[in-house]
C-alpha positions in Angstrom: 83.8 10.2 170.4 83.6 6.5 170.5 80.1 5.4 168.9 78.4 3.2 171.6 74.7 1.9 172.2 73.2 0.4 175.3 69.5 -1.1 175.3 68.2 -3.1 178.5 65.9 -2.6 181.2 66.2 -0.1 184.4 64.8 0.2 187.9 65.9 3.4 190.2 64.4 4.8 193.0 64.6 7.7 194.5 64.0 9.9 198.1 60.9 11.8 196.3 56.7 11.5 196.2 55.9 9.3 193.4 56.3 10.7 190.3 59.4 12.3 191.3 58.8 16.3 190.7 62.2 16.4 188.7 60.2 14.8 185.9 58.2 17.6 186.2 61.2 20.2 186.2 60.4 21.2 190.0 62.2 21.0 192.7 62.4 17.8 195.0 60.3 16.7 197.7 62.1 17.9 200.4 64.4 19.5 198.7 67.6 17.2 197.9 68.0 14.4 196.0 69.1 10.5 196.7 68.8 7.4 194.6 70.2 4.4 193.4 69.8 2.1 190.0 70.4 -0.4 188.2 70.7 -1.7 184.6 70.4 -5.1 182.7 71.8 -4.7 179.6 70.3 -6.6 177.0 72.2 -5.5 174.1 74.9 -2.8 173.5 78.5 -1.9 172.3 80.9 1.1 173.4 83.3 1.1 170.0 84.4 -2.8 169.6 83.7 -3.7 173.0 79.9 -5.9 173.3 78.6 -5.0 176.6 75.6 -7.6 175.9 74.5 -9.5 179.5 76.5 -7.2 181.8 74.7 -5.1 184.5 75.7 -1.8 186.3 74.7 0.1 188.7 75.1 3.8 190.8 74.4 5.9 194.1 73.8 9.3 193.8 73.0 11.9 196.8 73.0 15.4 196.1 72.3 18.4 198.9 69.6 20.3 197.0 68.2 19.4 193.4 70.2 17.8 191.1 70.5 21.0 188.9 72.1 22.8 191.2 75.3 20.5 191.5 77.8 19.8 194.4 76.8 16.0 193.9 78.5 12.9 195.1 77.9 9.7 193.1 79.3 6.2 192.9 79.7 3.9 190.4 78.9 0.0 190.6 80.2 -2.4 187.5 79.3 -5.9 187.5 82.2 -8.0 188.7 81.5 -10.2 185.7 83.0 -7.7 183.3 86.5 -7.8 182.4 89.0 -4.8 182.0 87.3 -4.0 178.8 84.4 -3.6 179.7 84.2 -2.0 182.8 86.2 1.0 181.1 83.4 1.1 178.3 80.5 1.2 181.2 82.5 3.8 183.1 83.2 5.9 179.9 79.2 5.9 179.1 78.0 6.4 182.8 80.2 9.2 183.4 79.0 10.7 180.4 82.1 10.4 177.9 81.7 10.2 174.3 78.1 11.7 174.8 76.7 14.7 173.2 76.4 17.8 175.6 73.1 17.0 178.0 72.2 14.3 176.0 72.0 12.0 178.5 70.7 11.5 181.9 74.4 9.8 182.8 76.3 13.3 181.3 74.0 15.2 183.4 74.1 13.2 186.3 77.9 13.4 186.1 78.1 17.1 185.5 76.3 17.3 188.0 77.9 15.3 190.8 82.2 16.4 190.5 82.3 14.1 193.9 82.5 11.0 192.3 84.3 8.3 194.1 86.5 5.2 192.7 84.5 2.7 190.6 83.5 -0.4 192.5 82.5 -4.0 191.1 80.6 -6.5 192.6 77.8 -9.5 191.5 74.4 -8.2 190.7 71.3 -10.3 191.9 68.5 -8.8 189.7 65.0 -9.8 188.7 62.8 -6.8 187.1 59.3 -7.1 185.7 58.3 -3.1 184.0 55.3 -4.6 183.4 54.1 -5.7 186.8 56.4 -3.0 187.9 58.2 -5.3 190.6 61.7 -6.0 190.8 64.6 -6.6 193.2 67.8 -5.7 193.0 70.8 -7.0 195.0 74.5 -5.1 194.1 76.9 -7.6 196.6 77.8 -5.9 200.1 76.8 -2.0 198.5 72.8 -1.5 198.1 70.0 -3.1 197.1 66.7 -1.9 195.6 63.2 -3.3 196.1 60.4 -1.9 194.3 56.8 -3.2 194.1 53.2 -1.2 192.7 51.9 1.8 193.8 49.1 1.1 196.5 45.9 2.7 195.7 44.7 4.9 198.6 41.3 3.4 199.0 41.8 0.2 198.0 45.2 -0.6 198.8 45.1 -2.4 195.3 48.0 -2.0 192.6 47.6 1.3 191.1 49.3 1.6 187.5 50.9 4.8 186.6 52.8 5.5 183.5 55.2 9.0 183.1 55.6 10.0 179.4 58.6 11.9 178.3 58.7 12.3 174.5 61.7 15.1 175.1 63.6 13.5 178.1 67.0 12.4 178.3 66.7 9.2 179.9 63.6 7.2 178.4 60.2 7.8 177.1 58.3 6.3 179.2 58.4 4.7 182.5 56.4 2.6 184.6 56.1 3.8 188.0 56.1 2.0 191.2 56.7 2.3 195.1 60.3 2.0 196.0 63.2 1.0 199.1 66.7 1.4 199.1 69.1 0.0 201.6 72.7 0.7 201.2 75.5 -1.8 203.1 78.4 -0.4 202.4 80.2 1.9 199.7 80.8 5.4 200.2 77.3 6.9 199.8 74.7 6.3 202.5 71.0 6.9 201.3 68.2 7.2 204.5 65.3 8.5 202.7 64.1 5.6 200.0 61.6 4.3 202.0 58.0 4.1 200.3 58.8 6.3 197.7 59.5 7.1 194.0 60.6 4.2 191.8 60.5 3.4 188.3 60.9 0.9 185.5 62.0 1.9 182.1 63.4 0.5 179.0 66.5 2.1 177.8 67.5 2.8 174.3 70.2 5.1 174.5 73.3 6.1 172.6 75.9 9.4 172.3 73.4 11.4 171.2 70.5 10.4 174.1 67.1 8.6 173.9 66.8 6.8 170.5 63.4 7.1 169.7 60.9 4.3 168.4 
């Protein structure tokens, strides 16, 4: 396998109640899964390739939990990324030269054999984990917008964090109330309306989550 690192910032959201119940290792809200996210890589590598300041994204809809497969996902590589590149992000977001599990992109990928042709396009993208608001705009395909959690009382922001010393994808995650609009590609997600998001920093490498 081809040593690679990526560290950066991500948002995602998703069709279930805060906290997403995958987290949790139950099933989904309503029983299926949709979401979309993003990346802004602030430093990483896929063998000599530098990935540094490039941003990718993905659509994934499956029709029960994500565990139980028969997925469809799509691939998004910013258009700023030449030939290179684009093969090293698709390589680590399809879960090549990873370590069996080890990451949430192996899984995702396992998970979803639907997976239709890579796309690229520019990426708009402002994220701030710790005000946990952020916007993301992937050309004509989707775009994410993602702003605090409303307390029920109060209305007011309501901070939430979601610890994961054992997960695949980060330790720990700010969470935050999410949309999702797609415009065109070849997965159309309905439900990400007022529901899970999060912001995470990503440390990750063939072998998952590297660990402060």
């Amino acid at each position: 396998m081809k040593d690679w690192a990526i560290q950066g910032e991500e948002l995602a959201n998703c069709n279930c109640n805060y906290g997403c119940p995958c987290q949790f290792g139950v099933r989904p809200t309503d029983g299926t899964c949709e979401a979309a996210a993003v990346l802004e890589i602030h430093k990483g590598h896929h063998g000599e390739v530098q990935l540094d300041g490039l941003r990718a994204g993905a659509t994934y809809k499956w029709p029960g939990a994500i565990h139980e497969g028969n997925g469809e996902m799509q691939l998004v590589i910013d258009a700023r990324a030449d030939d290179d590149q684009r093969a090293a992000l698709e390589a680590i977001m399809t879960g090549e030269d990873t370590e069996e599990m080890a990451t949430m992109w192996f899984v995702f990928s396992l998970m979803a054999p639907n997976r239709h042709p890579t796309l690229t396009a520019p990426f708009d993208l402002q994220i701030d984990r710790e005000q946990r608001t952020g916007s993301a705009r992937v050309g004509d395909i989707f775009e994410i917008n993602a702003t605090p959690i409303p307390h029920v009382v109060t209305g007011e922001p309501h901070r939430v964090r979601l610890d994961l010393p054992n997960g695949f994808e980060f330790t720990t995650a700010e969470l935050a109330s999410g949309k999702t609009r797609t415009l065109g590609g070849a997965i159309h997600l309905a439900k990400n309306n007022g529901t899970h998001a999060h912001f995470a920093a990503l440390h990750l490498t063939g072998a998952g989550v590297v660990r402060a």
